[in-house]
DSSP file (Angstrom, degrees, kcal/mol; ACC not computed):
  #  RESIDUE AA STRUCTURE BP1 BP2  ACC     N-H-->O    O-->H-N    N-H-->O    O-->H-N    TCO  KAPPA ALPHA  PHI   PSI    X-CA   Y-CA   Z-CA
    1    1 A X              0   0    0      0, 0.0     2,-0.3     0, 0.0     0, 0.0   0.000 360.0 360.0 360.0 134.1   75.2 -151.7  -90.1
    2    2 A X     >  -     0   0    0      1,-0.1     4,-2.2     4,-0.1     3,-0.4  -0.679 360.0-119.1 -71.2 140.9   71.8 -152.6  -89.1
    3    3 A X  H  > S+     0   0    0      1,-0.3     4,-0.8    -2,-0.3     5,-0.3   0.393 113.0  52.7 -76.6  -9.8   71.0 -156.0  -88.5
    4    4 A X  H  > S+     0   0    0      2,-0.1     4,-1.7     3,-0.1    -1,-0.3   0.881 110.4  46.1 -96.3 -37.8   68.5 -156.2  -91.0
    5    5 A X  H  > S+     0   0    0     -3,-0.4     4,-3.7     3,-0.2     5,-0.3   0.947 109.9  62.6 -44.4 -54.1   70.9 -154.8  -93.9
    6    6 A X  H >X S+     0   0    0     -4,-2.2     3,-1.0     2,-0.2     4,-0.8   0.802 112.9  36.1 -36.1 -90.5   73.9 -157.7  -92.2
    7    7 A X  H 3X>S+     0   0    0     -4,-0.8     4,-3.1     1,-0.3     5,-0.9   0.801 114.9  51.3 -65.7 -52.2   71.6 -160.4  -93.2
    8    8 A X  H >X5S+     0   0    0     -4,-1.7     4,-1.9    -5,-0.3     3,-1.1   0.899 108.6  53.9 -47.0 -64.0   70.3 -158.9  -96.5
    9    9 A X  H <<5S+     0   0    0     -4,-3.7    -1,-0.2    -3,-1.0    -2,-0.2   0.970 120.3  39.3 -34.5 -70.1   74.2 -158.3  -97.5
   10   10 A X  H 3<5S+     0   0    0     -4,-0.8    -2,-0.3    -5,-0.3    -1,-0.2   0.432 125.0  28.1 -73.0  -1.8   74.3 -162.2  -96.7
   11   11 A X  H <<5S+     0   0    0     -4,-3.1     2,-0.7    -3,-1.1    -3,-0.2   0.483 109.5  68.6-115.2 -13.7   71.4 -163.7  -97.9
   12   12 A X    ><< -     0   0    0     -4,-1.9     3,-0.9    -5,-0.9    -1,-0.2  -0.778  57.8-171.2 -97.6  95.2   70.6 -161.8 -100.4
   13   13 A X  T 3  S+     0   0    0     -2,-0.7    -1,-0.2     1,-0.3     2,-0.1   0.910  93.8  37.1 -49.1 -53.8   72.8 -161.7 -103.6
   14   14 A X  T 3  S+     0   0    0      2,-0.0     2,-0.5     0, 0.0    -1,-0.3   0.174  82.5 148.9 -84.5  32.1   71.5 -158.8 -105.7
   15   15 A X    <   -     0   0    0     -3,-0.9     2,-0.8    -6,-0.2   -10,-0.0  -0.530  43.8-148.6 -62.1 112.2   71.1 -157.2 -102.1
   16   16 A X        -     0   0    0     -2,-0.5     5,-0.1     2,-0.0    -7,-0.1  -0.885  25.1-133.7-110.0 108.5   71.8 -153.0 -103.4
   17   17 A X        -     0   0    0     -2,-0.8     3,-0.1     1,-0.1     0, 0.0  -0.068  24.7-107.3 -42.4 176.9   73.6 -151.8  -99.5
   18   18 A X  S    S+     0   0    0      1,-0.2     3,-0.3     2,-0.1    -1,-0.1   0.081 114.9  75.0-106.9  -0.5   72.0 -148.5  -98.6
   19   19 A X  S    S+     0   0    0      1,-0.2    -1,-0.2     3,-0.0     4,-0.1   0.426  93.5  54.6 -85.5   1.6   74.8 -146.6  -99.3
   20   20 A X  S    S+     0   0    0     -3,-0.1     2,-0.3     2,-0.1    -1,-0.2   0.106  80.6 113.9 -84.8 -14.3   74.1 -147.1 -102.8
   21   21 A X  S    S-     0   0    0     -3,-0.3     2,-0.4     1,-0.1    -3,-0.0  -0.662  80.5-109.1-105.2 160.5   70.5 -145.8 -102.8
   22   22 A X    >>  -     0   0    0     -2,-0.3     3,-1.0     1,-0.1     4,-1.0  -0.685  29.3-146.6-122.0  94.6   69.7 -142.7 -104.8
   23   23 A X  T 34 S+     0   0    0     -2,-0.4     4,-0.3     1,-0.3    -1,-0.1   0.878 102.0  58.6 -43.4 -30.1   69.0 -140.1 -101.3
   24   24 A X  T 34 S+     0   0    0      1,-0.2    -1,-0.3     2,-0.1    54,-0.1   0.014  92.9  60.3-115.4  58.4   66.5 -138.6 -103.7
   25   25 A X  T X> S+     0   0    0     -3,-1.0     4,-2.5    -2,-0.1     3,-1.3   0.440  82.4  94.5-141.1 -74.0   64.5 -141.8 -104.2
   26   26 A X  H 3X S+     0   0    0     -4,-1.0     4,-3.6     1,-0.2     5,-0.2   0.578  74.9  47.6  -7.4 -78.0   63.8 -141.8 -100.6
   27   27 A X  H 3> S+     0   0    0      1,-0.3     4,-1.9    -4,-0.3    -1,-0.2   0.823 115.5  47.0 -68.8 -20.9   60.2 -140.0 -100.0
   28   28 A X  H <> S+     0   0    0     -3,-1.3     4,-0.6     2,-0.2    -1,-0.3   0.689 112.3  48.3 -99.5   8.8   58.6 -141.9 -102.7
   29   29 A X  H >X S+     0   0    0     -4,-2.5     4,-2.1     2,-0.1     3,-0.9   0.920 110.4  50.4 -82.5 -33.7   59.8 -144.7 -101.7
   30   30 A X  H 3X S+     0   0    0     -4,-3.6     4,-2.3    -5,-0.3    -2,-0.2   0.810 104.9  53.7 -39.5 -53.1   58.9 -144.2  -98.8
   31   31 A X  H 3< S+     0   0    0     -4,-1.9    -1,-0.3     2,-0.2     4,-0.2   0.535 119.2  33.3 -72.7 -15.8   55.6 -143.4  -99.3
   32   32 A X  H <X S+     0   0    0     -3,-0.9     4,-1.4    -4,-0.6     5,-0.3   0.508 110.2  66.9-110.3   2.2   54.7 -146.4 -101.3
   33   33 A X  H  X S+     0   0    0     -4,-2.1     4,-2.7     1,-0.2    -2,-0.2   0.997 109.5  40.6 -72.7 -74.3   57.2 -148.4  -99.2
   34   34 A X  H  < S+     0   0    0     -4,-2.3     4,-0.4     1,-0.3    -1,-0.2   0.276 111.8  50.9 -84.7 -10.6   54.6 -147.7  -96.3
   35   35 A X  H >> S+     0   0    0     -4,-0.2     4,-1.8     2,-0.2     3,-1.2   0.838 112.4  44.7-136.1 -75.0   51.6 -148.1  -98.0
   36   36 A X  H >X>S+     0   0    0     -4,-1.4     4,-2.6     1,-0.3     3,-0.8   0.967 105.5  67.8 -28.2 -55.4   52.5 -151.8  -99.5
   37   37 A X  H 3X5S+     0   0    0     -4,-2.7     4,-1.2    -5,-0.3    -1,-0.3   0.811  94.6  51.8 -48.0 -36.2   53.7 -152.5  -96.3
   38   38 A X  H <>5S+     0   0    0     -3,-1.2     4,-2.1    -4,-0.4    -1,-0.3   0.735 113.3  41.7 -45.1 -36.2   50.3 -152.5  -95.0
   39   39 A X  H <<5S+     0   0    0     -4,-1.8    -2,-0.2    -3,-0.8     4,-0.1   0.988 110.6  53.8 -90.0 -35.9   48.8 -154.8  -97.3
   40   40 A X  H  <5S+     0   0    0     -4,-2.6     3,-0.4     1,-0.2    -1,-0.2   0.751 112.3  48.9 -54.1 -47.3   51.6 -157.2  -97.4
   41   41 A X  H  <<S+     0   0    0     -4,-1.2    -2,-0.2    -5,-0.6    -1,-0.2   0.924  77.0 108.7 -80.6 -41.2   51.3 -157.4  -93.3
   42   42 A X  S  < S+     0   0    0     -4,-2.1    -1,-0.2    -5,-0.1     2,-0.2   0.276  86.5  12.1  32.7 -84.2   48.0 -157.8  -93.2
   43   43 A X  S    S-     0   0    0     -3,-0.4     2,-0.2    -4,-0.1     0, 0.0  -0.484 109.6 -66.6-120.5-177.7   47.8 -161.5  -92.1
   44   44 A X        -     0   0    0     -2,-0.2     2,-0.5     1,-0.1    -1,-0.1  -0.481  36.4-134.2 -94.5 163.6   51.1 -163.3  -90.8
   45   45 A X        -     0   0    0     -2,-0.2    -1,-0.1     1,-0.1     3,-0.1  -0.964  18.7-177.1-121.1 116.5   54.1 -164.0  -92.6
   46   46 A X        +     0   0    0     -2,-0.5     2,-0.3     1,-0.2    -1,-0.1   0.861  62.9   2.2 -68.2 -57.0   55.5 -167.4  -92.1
   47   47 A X  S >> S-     0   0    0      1,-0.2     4,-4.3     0, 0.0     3,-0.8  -0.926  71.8-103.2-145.4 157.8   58.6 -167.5  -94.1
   48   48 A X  H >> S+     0   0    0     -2,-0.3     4,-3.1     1,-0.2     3,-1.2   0.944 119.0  58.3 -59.6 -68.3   60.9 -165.2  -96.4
   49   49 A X  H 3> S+     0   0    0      1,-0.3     4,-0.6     2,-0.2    -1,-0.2   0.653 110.2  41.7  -7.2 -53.6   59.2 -167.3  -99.5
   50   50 A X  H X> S+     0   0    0     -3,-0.8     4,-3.3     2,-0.2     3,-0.6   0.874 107.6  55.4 -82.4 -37.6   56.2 -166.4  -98.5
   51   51 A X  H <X S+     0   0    0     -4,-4.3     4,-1.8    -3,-1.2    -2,-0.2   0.869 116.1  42.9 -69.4 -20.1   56.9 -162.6  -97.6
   52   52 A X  H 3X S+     0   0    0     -4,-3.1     4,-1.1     1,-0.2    -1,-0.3   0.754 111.8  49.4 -89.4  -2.0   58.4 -162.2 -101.4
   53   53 A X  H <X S+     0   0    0     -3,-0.6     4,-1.6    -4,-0.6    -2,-0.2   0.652 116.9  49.3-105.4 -28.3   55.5 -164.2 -103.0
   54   54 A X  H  X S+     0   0    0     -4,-3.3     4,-4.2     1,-0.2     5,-0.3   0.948 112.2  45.6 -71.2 -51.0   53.3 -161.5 -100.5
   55   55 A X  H  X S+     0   0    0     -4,-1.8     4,-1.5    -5,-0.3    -2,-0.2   0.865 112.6  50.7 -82.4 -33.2   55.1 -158.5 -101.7
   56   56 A X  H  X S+     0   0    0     -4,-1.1     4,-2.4     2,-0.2    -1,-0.2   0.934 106.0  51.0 -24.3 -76.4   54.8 -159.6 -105.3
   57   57 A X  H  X S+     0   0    0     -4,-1.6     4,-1.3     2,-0.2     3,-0.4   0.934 113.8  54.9 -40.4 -59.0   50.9 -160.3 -105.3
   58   58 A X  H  < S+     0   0    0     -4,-4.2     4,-0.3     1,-0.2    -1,-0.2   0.829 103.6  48.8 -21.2 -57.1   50.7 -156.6 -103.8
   59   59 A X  H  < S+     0   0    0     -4,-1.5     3,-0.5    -5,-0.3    -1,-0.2   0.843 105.6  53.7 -75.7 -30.7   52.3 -155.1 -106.0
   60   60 A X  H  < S+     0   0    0     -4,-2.4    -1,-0.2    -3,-0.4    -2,-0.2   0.912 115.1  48.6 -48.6 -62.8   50.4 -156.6 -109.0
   61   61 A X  S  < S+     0   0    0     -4,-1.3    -2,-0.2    -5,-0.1    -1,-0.2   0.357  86.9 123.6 -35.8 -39.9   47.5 -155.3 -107.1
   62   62 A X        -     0   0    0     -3,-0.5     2,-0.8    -4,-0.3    -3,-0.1  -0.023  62.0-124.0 -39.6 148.2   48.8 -151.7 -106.4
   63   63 A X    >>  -     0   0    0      1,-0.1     3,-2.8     4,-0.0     4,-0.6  -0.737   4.2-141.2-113.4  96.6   46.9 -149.0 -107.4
   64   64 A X  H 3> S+     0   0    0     -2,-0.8     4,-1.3     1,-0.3    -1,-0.1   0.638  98.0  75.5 -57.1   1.2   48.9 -146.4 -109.8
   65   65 A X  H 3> S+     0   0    0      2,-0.2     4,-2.3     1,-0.1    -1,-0.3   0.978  97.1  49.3 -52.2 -63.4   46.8 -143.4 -107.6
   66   66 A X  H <> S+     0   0    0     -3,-2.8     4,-0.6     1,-0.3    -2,-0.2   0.588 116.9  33.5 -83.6 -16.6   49.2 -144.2 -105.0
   67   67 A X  H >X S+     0   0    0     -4,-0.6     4,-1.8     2,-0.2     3,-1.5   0.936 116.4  63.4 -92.2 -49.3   52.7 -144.0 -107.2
   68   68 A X  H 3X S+     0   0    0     -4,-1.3     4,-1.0     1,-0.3    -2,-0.2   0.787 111.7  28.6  32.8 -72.6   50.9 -141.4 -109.0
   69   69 A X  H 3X S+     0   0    0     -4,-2.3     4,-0.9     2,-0.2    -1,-0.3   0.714 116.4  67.1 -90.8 -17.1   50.5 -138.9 -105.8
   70   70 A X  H << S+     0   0    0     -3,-1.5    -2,-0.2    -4,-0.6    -1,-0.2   0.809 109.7  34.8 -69.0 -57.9   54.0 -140.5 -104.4
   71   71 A X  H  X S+     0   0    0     -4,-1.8     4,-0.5     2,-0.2     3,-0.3   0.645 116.9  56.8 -88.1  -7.2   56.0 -139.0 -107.3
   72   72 A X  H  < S+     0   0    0     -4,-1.0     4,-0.3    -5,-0.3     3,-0.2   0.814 103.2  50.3 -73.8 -33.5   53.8 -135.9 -107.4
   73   73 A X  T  X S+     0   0    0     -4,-0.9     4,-0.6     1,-0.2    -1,-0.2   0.188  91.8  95.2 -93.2   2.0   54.5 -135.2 -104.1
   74   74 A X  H  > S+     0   0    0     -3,-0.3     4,-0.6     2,-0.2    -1,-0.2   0.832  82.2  45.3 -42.7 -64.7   58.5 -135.6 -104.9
   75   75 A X  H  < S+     0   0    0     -4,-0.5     3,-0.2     2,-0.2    -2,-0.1   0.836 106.5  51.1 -84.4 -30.4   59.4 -132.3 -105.6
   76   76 A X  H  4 S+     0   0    0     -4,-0.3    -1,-0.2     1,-0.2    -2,-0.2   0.949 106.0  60.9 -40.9 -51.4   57.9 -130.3 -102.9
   77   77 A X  H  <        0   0    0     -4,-0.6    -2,-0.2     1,-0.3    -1,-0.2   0.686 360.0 360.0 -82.7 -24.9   59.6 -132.8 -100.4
   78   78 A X     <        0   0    0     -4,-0.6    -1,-0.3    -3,-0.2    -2,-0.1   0.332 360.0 360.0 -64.6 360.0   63.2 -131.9 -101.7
């Protein structure tokens, strides 16, 4: 188990293990995973508080091009 999954099993209640995720879920998540991630890193992130109050704002903010071409690009990638 990876060490960021350990602590996410133990700090996190509703924490979903990764044996539990949907394999065919993966490339778009992936692909908006990486793309959030950008915007969200940006400037630094102090504390977990802040990084979920970050990831929030983002997402509010996301641009439904980018889930859009994420799920489009779904079935090819299987």
């Amino acid at each position: 188990m990876s060490q960021t999954v350990h602590l996410l099993t133990h700090e996190t209640p509703d924490f979903i293990t990764p044996a539990l995720w949907t394999a065919n879920l993966y490339p778009v998540n992936y692909q908006i995973w990486g793309k959030l991630k950008e915007h969200v890193h940006r400037s630094q992130i102090h504390d977990v508080d802040q990084l979920k109050s970050r990831q929030i704002e983002e997402w509010e903010h996301f641009h439904q091009v980018v889930i859009d071409e994420a799920v489009r690009q779904w079935h090819p990638r299987l």
